[in-house]
C-alpha positions as CSV (number, residue, x, y, z in Angstrom):
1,X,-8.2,-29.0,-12.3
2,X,-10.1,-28.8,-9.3
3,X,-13.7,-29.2,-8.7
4,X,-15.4,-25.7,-6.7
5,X,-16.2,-28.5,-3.7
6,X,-12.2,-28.9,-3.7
7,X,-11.6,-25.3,-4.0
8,X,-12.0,-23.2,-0.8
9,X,-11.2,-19.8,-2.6
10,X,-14.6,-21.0,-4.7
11,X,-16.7,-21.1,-1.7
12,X,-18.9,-18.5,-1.7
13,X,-19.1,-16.2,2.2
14,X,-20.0,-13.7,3.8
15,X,-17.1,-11.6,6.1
16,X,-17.2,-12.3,9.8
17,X,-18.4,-8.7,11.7
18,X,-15.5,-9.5,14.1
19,X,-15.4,-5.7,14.5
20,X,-19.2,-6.0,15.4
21,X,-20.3,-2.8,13.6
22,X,-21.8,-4.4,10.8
23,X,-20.2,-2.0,7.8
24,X,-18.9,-4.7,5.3
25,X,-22.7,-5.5,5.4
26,X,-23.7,-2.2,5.0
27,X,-21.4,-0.9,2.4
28,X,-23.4,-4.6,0.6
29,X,-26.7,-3.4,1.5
30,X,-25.8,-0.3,-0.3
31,X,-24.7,-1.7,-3.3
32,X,-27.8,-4.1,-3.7
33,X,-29.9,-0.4,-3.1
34,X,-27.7,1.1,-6.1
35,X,-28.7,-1.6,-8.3
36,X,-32.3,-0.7,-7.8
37,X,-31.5,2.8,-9.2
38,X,-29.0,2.8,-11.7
39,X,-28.5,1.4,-15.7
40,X,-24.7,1.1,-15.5
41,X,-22.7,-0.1,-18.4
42,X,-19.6,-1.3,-17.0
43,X,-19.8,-2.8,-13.7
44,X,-16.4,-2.7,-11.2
45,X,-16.3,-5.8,-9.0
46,X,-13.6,-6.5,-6.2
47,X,-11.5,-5.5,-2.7
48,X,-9.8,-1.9,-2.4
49,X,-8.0,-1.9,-5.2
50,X,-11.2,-1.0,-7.0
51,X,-12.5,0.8,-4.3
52,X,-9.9,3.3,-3.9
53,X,-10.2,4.0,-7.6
54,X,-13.6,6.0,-6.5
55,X,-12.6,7.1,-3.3
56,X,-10.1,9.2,-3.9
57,X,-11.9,12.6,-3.5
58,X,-10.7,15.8,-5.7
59,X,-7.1,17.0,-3.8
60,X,-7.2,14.1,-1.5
61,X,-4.1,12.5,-2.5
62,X,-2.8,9.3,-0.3
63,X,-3.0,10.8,3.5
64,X,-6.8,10.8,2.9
65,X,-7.1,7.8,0.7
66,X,-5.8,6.1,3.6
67,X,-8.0,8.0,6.2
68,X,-10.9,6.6,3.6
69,X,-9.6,3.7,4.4
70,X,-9.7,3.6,7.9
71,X,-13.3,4.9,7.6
72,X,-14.7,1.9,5.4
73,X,-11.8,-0.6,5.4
74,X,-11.1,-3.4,7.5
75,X,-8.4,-1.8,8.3
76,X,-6.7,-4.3,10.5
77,X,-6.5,-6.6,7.8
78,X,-4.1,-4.3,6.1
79,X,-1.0,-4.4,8.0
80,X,0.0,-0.9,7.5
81,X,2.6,1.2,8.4
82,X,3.4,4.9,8.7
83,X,6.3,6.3,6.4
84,X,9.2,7.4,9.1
85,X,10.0,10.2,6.9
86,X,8.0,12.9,5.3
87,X,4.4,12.3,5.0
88,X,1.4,10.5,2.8
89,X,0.3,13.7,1.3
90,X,4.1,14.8,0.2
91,X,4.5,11.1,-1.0
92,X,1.0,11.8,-3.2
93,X,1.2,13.9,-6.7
94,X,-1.7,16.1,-7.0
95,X,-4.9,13.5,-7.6
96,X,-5.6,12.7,-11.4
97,X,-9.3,12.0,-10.8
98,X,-9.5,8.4,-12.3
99,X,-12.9,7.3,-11.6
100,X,-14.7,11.1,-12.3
101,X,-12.6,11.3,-15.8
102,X,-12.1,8.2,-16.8
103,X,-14.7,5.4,-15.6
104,X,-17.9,8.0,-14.2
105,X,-18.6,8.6,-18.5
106,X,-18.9,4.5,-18.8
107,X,-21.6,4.9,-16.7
108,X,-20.0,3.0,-14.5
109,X,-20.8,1.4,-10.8
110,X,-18.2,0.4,-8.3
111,X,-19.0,-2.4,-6.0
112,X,-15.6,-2.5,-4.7
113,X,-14.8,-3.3,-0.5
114,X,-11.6,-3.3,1.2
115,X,-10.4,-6.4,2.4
116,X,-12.3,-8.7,0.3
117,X,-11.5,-12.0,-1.2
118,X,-12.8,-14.2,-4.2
119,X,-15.0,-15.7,-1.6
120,X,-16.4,-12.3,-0.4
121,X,-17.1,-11.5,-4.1
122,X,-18.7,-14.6,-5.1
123,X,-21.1,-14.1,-1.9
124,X,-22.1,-10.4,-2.8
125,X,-22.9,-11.6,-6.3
126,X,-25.1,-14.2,-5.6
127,X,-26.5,-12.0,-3.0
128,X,-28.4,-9.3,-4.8
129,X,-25.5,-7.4,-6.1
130,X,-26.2,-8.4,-10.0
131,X,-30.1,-8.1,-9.3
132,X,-32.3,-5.9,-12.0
133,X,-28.7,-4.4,-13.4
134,X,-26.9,-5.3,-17.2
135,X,-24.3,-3.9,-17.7
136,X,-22.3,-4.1,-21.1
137,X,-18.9,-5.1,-19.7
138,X,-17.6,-6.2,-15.7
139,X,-14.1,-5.6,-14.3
140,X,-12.9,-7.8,-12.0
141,X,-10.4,-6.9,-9.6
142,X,-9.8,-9.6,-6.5
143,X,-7.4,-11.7,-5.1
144,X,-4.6,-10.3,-3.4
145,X,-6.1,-10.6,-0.2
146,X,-6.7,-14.7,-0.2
147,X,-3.6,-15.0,2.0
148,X,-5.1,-18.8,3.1
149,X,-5.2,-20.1,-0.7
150,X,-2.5,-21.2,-2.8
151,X,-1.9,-19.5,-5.9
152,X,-4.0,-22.0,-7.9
153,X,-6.9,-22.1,-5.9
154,X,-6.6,-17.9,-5.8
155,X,-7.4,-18.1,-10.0
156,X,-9.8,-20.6,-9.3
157,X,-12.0,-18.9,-7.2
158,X,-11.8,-15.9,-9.9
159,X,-12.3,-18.0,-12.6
160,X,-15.6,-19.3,-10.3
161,X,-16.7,-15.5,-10.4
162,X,-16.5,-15.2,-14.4
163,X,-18.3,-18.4,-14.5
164,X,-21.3,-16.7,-12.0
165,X,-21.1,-13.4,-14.1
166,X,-21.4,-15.3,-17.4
167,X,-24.9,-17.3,-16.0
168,X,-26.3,-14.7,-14.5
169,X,-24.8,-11.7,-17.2
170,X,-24.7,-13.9,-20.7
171,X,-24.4,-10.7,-22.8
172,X,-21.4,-9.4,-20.8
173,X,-17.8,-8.6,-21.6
174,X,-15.8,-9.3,-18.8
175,X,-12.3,-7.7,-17.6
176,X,-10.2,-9.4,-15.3
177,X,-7.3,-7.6,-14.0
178,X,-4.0,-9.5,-13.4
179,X,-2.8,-9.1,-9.5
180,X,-0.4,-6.1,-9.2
181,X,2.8,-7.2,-7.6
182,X,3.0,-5.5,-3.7
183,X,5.8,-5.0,-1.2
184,X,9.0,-3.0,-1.5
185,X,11.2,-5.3,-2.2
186,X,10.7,-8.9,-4.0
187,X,8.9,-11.1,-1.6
188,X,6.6,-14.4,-1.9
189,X,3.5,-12.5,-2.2
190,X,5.1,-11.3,-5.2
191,X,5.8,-14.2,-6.5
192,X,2.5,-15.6,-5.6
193,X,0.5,-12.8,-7.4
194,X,2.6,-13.5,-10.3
195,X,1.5,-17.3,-10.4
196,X,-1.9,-16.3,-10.1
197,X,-1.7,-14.1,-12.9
198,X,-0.1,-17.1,-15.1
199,X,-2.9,-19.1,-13.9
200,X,-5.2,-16.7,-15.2
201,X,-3.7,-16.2,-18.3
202,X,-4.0,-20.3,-19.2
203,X,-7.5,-20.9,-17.7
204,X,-9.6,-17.9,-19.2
205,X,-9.5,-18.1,-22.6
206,X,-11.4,-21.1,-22.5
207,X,-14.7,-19.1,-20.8
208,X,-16.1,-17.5,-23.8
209,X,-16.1,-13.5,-23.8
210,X,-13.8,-12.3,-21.3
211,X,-10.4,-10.7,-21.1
212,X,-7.1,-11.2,-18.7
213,X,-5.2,-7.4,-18.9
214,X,-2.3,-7.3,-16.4
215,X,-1.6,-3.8,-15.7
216,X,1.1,-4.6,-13.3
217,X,4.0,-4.2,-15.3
218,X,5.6,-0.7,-14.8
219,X,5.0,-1.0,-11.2
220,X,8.7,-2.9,-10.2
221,X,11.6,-0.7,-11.1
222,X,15.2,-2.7,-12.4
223,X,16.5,-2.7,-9.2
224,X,13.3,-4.9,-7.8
225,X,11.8,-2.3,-5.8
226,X,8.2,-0.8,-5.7
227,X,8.3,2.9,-5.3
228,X,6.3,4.7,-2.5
229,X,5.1,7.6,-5.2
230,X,3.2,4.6,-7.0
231,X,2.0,2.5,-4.1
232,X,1.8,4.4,-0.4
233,X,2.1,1.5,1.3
234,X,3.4,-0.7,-1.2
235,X,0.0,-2.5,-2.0
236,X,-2.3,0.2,-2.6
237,X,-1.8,2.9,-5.5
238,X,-0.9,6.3,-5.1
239,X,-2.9,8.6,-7.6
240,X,0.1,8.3,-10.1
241,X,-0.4,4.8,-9.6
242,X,-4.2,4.7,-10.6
243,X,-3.1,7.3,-13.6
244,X,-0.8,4.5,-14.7
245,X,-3.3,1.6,-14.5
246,X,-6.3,2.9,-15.7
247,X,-5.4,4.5,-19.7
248,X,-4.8,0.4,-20.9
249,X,-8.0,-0.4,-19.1
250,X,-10.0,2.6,-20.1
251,X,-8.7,1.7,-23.9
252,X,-10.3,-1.8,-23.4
253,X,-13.3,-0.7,-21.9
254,X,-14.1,1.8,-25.2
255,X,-13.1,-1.1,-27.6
256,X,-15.5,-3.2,-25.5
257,X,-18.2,-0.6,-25.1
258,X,-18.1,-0.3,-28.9
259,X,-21.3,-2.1,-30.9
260,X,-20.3,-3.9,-33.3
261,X,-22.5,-3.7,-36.3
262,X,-24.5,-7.8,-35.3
263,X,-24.4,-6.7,-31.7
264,X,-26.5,-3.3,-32.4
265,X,-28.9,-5.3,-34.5
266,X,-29.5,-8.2,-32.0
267,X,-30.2,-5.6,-29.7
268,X,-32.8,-4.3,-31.5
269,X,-34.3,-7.8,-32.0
C-alpha cells in the first residue's frame, strides 16, 4: 500500500494554463460560485466523462458535444480524430437528455472538467469546491486521463479523493464509477482501466459508506470492439452511450437518496 507522499496520482494540483487563457480556472471559479447558491443533493465530481453528461444540449447529439468540447475542453489533450465516413451527428441517435431527466430531479450539481485527473480533482476539492454545500450522496467519475500513473497509483489517488470527501462530507454516500474501457479495438489503456477498476473494487470497501458501480460492461461487443454509436470517438459516449450508463446509476442514486427510518430521525436531532 502506498503512502499519499509515494503516490503522485494523490498529489493534489492545479492544471498548468499552457493555453494561457485561464478557462480550467474559470470553469473552477464557477463551480466554487455555484456552491454559494445552490442546496444540491447529489454532487457529480470528475473529467468529461461527467461533464458531457450535462452538456449535451436538447438535439445536440455528438457533432455538438464535441464542438462543447472544443469550447471548454482541453481539447488537445484529447487526441481526437474525425470519422472518414459519414458524420458525428449521423453517428449520434437523437439525444436522450440524461442530466435534464435523469440527474437535474436529484437536485444535482456537476462539477465535472475535461481533461482532468485525480490530481486536478483532489485540488478543486480542497479548493472551495465542497465549501457551504452537503450533499446527500457524490459521484465520482476520474481517472482515465492519468496517462503518467500506473494503474495502482490511478485507484489510489481516487481512493485519496473518497478519503477527502468522507472528512470534509461525513454524512455522505459516495458513488465511484469504475473506468469505462476506450479505444476501438483492445488496447493497453484498456487493460489499464480494467486494473484500476479491480483495484477499486479490493480497496473501497474498507472506507466506510461508499460504493464501486462499473457501468462499463455493455460497452465491448464479442468481437472486442467499441462501437462508434456508443462512444464517438471511442472514449467519450454518444447519447446512447450516456442512456446506457446512467438507469444502474440513477437506480443507485434513488436507493441512496432514500431515508432510512434512523437516518430521517438523526436528522431531525
Amino acid at each position: 500500500r502506498m503512502s499519499e507522499e509515494e503516490n503522485p496520482a494523490a498529489e493534489p494540483l492545479p492544471v498548468q494554463d499552457v493555453q494561457g487563457d485561464g478557462r480550467w480556472m474559470s470553469q473552477h471559479n464557477r463551480f466554487v460560485q455555484e456552491c454559494k447558491d445552490a442546496e444540491p443533493d447529489v454532487l457529480f465530481v470528475g473529467d468529461s466523462m461527467v461533464q458531457l453528461m450535462q452538456q449535451y444540449e436538447p438535439g445536440m447529439g455528438a457533432a455538438g458535444a464535441l464542438a462543447e468540447m472544443v469550447a471548454l475542453d482541453r481539447y488537445h489533450e484529447y487526441n481526437l480524430s474525425w470519422p472518414t465516413t459519414g458524420s458525428w451527428t449521423e453517428l449520434a441517435p437523437p439525444p436522450f437528455e440524461v442530466w435534464r431527466e435523469l440527474f437535474s430531479p436529484l437536485h444535482a450539481l456537476n462539477f465535472g472538467i475535461g481533461g482532468d485527473t485525480t490530481c486536478n480533482v483532489l485540488w478543486r476539492l480542497q479548493n472551495g469546491e465542497l465549501e457551504n454545500i452537503r450533499p446527500r450522496v457524490v459521484v465520482l467519475w476520474v481517472g482515465t486521463n492519468n496517462h503518467e500513473h500506473t494503474a495502482e497509483q490511478v485507484a489510489g489517488g481516487m481512493v485519496a479523493i473518497v478519503q477527502l470527501l468522507h472528512s470534509r462530507l461525513p454524512k455522505a454516500k459516495i458513488v465511484v464509477l469504475g473506468l469505462l474501457p476506450r479505444g476501438e479495438f483492445p488496447n493497453p489503456l484498456r487493460e489499464k482501466n480494467s486494473a484500476v477498476n479491480n483495484y477499486l473494487r479490493a480497496s473501497l470497501p474498507r472506507l466506510g459508506p461508499v460504493q464501486f458501480l462499473d457501468v462499463g460492461g455493455g460497452f465491448v461487443h464479442s468481437d472486442g470492439t467499441i462501437s462508434c454509436r456508443d462512444m464517438f470517438d471511442f472514449l467519450h459516449l454518444t447519447a446512447s452511450g450516456y442512456s446506457a450508463m446512467a438507469t444502474p446509476l440513477h437506480e443507485l442514486l434513488l436507493q441512496l437518496l432514500e431515508e432510512t427510518p434512523q437516518e430521517r430521525r438523526a436528522s431531525l436531532v
